[in-house]
C-alpha positions as CSV (number, residue, x, y, z in Angstrom):
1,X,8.2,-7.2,3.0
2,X,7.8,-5.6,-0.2
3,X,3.8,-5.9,-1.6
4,X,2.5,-6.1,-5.1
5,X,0.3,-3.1,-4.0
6,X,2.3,-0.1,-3.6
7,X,0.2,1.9,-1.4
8,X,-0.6,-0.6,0.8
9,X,3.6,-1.2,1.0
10,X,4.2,2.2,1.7
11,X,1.0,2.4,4.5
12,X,2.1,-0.8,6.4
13,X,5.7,0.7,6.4
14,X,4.8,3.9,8.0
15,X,2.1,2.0,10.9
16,X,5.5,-0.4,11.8
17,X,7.6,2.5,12.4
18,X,10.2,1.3,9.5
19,X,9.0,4.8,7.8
20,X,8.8,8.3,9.5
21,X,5.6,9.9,8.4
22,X,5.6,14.0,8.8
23,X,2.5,16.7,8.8
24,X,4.0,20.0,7.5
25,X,3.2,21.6,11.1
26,X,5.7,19.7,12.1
27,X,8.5,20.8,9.7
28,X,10.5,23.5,10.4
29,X,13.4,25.6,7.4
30,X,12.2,23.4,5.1
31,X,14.6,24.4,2.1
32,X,14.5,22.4,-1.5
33,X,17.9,20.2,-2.0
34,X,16.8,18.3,-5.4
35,X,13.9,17.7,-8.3
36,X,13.2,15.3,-10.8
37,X,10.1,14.5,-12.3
38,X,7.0,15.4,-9.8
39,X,9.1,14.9,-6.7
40,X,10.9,17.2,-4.6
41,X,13.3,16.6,-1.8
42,X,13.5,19.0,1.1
43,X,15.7,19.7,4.1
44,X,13.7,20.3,6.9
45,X,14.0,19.9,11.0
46,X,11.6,18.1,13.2
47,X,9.9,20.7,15.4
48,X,9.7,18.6,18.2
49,X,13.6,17.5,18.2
50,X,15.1,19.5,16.0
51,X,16.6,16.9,13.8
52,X,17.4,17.7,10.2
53,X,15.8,15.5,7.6
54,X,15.5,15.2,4.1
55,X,11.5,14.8,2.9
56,X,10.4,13.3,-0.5
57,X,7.0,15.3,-1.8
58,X,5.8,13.5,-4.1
59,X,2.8,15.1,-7.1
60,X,-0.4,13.2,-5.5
61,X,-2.6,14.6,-8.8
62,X,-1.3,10.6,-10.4
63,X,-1.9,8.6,-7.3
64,X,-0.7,5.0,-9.1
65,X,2.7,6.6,-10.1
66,X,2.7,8.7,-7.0
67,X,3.0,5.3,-4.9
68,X,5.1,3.5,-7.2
69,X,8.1,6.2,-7.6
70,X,8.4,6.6,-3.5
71,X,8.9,2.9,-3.2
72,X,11.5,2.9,-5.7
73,X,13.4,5.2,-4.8
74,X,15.0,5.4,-1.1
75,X,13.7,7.4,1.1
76,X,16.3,9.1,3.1
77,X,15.4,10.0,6.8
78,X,18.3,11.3,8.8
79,X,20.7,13.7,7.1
80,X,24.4,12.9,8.4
């Protein structure tokens, strides 16, 4: 369920698995497929699988809007 409190949204998401959370170790050809703004999207494959996903990066230097843009916007995971 979607929280007042952005953060805390976006850090419940990840710990119930409804979000995939990535270290850059773990990111392999990451290449740069779209910007707008302070956030860039990446395709990337998981080291451990090899899947290709798409990553939002996000400017953490405004921490408030930082939070609020990745909730807004969807996230995508899996690249078809």
């Amino acid at each position: 369920m979607f929280s007042d409190n952005p953060k805390q949204w976006l850090e419940e998401s990840i710990h119930e698995g409804h979000i995939q959370h990535y270290q850059d170790a773990d990111l392999l050809d990451r290449t740069v497929i779209a910007t707008r703004g302070f956030v860039v999207v990446y395709k990337a494959l998981v080291r451990h699988s090899g899947t290709p996903v798409a990553i939002k990066s996000l400017d953490t230097r405004q921490e408030e809007a930082y939070y609020e843009q990745l909730v807004k916007e969807p996230i995508l995971t899996l690249l078809l």
